[in-house]
C-alpha positions as CSV (number, residue, x, y, z in Angstrom):
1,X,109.8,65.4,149.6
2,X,106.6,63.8,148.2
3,X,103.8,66.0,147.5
4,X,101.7,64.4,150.2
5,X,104.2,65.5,152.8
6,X,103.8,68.2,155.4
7,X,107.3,70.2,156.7
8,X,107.1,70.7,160.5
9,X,106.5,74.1,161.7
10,X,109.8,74.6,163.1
11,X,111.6,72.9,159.9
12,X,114.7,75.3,158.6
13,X,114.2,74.9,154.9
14,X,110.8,76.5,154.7
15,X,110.5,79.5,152.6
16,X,111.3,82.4,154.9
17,X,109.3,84.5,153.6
18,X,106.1,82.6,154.0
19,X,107.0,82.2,157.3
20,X,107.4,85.7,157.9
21,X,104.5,86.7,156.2
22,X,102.6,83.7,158.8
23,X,104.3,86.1,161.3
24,X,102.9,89.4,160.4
25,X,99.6,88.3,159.9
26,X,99.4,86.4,163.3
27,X,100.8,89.6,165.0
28,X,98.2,91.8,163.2
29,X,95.6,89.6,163.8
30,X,96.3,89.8,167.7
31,X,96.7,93.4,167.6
32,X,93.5,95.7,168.3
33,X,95.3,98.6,167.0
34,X,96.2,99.2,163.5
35,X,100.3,98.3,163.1
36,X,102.5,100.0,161.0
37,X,105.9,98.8,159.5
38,X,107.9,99.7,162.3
39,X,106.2,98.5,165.1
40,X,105.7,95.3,163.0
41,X,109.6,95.1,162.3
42,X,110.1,95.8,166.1
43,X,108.0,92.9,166.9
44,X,108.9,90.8,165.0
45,X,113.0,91.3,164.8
46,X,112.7,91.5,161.5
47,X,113.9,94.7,159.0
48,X,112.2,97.6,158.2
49,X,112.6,97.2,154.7
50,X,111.3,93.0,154.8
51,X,108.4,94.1,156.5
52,X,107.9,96.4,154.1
53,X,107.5,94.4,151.2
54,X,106.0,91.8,152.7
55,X,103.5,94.0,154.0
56,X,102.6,95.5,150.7
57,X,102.3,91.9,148.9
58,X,99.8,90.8,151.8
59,X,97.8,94.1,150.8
60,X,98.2,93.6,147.4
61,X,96.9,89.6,148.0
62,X,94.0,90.7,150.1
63,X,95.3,89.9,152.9
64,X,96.1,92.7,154.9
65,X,94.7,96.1,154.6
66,X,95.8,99.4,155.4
67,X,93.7,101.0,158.2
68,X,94.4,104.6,160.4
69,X,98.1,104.9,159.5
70,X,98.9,100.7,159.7
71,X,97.6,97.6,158.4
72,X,94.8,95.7,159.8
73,X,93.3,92.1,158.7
74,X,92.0,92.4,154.7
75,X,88.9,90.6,153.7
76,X,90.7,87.6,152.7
């Protein structure tokens, strides 16, 4: 792929992670409540311990935040 070139949303060999990541910070984003791992993992279909991680490398990025027992939107 040239480094001009944009995959489709949809496209199969993106990096799932980032992907999942999008995920969780879309969902959080929508949410006016403060979401934990589980109900993020729920939500998503995705494991427990995915969410997890991902969750704490969004915080550690700035990203996310954690807020009354579940993460909410950081200042990034």
């Amino acid at each position: 792929m040239s480094a001009g070139a944009a995959r489709a949303p949809g496209d199969r060999s993106l990096v799932p992670a980032v992907t999942r990541a999008a995920a969780i910070l879309d969902l959080v984003a929508g949410s006016s409540d403060a979401l934990g791992v589980s109900a993020i993992a729920r939500a998503l279909g995705l494991p427990k311990s995915s969410v997890a991680n991902l969750c704490g490398a969004l915080v550690d990025a700035g990203m996310l935040r954690v807020r009354g027992g579940g993460f909410r939107l950081g200042p990034r």
